[in-house]
PAMARPA-474930 format. One record per residue (C-alpha): x, y, z; residue number from 1. Coordinates in pm, whole numbers. Layout:
N
[[X,Y,Z],NUM]
...
This chain:
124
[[-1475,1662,-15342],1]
[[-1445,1797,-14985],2]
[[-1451,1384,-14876],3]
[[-1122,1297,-15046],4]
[[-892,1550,-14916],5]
[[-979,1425,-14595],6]
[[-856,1071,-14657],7]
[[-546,1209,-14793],8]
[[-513,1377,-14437],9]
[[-573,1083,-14180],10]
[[-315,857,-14434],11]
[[-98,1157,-14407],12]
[[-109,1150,-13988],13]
[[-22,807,-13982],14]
[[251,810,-14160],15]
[[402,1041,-13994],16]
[[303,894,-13665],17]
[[417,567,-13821],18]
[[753,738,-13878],19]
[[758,904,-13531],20]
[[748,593,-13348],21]
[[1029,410,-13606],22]
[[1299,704,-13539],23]
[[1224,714,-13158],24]
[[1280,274,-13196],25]
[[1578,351,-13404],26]
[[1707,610,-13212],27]
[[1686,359,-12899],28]
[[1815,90,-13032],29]
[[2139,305,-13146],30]
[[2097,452,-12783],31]
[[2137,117,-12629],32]
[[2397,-19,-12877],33]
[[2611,325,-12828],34]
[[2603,245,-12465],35]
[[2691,-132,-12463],36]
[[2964,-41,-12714],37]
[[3103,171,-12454],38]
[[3079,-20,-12142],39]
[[3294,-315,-12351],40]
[[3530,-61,-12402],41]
[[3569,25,-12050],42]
[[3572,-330,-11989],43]
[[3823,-382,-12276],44]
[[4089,-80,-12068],45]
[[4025,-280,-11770],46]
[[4109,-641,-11868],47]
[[4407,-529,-12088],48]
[[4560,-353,-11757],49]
[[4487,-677,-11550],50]
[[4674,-824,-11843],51]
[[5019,-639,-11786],52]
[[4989,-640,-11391],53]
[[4961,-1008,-11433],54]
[[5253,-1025,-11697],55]
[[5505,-869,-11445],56]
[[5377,-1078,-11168],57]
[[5460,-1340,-11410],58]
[[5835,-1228,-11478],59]
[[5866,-1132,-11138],60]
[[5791,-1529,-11021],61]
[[6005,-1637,-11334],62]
[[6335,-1452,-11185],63]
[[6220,-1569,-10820],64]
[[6213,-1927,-10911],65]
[[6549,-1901,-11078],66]
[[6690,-1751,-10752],67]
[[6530,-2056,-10570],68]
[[6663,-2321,-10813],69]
[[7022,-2154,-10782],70]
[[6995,-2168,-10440],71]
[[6920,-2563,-10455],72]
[[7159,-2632,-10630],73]
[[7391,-2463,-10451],74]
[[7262,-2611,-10170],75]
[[7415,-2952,-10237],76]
[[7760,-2831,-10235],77]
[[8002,-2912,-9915],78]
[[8120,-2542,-9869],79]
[[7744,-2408,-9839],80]
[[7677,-2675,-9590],81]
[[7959,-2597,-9396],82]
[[7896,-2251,-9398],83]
[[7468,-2303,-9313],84]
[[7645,-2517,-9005],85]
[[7844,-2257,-8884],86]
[[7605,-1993,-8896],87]
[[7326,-2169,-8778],88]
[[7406,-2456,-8548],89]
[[7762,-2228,-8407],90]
[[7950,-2577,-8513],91]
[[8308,-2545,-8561],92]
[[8567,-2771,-8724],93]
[[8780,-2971,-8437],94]
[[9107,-2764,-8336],95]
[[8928,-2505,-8431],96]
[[8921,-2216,-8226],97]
[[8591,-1984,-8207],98]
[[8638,-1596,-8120],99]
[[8317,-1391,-7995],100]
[[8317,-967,-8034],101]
[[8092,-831,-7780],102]
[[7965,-489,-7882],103]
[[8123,-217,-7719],104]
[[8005,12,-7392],105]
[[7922,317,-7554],106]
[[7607,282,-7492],107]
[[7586,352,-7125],108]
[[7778,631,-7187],109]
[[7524,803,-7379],110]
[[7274,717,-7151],111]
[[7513,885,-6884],112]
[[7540,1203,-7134],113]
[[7163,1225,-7150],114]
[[7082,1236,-6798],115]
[[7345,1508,-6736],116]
[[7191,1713,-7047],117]
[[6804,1683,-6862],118]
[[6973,1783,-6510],119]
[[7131,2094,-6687],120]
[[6967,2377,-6805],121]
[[7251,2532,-7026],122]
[[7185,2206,-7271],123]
[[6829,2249,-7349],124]
């Protein structure tokens, strides 16, 4: 009688040895699939805010390249040639007569102003 208890004992150890080692397997596999989970997720936050900086990029190049094709096709027309002539190649229609405004000389004046204002102590 003593024998059988003893069989009941060692079948007893290993299954709960047996059940040891599947809950620490199972717990690591969950462990692992927990973690991949959330580094998709992270992922997943990145790649959607790629998304909307690359979505106003987008409309940003949209409303540039309708500025550019109004420009072209404003660029045919005689007035905005004649007025890219003028400004950049100074050309001028004959009996035309061309007036030039040179900036005025207050500048040396100030520069007059500020030496006096070093030389004298009363401004400092």
């Amino acid at each position: 009688m003593v024998a059988k208890p003893r069989k009941n004992e060692n079948r007893d150890r290993s299954s709960i040895v047996f059940s040891i080692i599947l809950g620490v397997l199972l717990l690591l596999v969950v462990g692992f699939l927990v973690g991949s989970n959330l580094k998709m997720s992270h992922k997943r936050v990145e790649l959607n805010s790629r998304l909307e900086e690359l979505k106003t990029d987008y409309q940003a190049l949209l409303e540039k390249k309708k500025q550019l094709q109004a420009q072209a096709s404003q660029t045919g027309s005689k007035d905005y040639l004649e007025k890219e002539a003028r400004e950049r190649f100074n050309l001028k229609k004959p009996g035309e007569e061309v007036v030039t405004i040179l900036p005025s000389e207050g500048k040396e004046k100030s520069e007059e102003r500020q030496e006096i204002k070093w030389w004298n102590p009363f401004t400092w």
